[in-house]
C-alpha positions in Angstrom: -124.0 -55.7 17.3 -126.4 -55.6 20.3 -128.6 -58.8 20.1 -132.6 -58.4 20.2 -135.5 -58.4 22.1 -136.5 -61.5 20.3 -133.3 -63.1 20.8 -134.1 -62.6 24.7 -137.3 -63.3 25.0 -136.4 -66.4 23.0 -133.7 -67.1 25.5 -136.5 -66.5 28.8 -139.0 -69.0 26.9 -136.4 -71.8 26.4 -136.0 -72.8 29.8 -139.6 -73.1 30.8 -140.0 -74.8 27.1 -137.7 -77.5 28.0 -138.7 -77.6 31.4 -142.6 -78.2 30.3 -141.0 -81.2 27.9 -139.6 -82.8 30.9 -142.7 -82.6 33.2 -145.4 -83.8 30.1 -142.6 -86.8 29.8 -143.0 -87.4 33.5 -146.9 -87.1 33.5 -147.5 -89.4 30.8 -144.9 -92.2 32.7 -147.0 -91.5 35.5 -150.2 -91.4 33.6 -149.5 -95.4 32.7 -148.3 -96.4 35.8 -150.7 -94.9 38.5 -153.9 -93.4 38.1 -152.6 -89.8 38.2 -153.6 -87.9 35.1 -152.2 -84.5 34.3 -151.4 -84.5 30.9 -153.7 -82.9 29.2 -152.6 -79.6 31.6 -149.5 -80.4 31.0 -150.2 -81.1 28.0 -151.6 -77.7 27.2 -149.0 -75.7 28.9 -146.4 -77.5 26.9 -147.8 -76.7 23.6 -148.4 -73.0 24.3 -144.8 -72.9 25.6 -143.5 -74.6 21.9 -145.7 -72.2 20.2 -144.2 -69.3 21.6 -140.7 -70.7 21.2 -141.1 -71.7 17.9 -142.8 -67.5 17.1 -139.9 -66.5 18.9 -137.2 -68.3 17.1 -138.4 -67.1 13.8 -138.7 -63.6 14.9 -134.8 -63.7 16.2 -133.9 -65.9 13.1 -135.1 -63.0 11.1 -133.6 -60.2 13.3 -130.0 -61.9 13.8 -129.6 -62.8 10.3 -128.9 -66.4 11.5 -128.0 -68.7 8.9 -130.2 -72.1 8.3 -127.6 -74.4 10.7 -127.6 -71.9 14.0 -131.8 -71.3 13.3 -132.3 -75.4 12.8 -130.3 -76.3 15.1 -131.8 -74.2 18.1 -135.2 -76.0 16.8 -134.1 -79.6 16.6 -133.0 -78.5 20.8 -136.6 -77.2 21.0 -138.0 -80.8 20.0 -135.6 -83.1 22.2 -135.9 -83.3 26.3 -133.4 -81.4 28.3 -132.6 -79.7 24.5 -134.6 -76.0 25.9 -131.5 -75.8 28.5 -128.9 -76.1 25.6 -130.2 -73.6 24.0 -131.0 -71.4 26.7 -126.9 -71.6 27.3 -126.5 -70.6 23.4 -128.7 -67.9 23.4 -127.2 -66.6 26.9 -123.8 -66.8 25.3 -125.0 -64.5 22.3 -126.8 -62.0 24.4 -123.2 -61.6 26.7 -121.6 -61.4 23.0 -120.0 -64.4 23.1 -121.3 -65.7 20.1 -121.0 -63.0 17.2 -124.2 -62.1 15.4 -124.0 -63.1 11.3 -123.3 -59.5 10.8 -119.9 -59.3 12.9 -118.7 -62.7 11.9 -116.3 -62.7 8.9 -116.8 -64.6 5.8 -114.8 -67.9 5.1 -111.8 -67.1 2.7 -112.0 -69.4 -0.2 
């Protein structure tokens, strides 16, 4: 099964996503400590990035078939630091079809 568009543009949002995480983190230390303010850009370009990731991930959750573990767990990577590059390695893996989608897996004999 060929993975979607969503599952890509997923894939070439969580990068930046996790990339914005770690800069806001870094403006707000600096934000305390000197009297260099950029968070509220940051700020800004952070949330927009989330808000797409999080549109994204639903659209690909719904298009995949994922099942609730794979779908929360590439959200709980979209709320931790560093987590966006995680799951821009999972989502990599699944478009090279490493990772079969829920249709080509095989259900677990009981």
């Amino acid at each position: 099964m060929k993975t979607s568009s969503a599952v890509h543009r997923l894939r070439l949002v969580s990068g930046p996503e996790g990339l914005s995480f770690i800069l806001l983190l870094v403006c707000s230390v600096l934000k305390r400590t000197t009297s260099f303010n950029a968070v509220p850009a940051m700020g800004m370009i952070h949330g927009a990035l989330f808000v797409l990731y999080v549109v994204f991930l639903i659209l690909a959750w719904q298009q995949q078939k994922w099942d609730v573990k794979r779908g929360g767990l590439l959200f709980l990577l979209s709320v931790l630091p560093t987590g966006g590059f995680f799951a821009e390695r999972m989502l990599a893996k699944e478009e090279r079809g490493e990772y079969p989608a829920a249709a080509e897996r095989e259900p677990a004999a009981a």
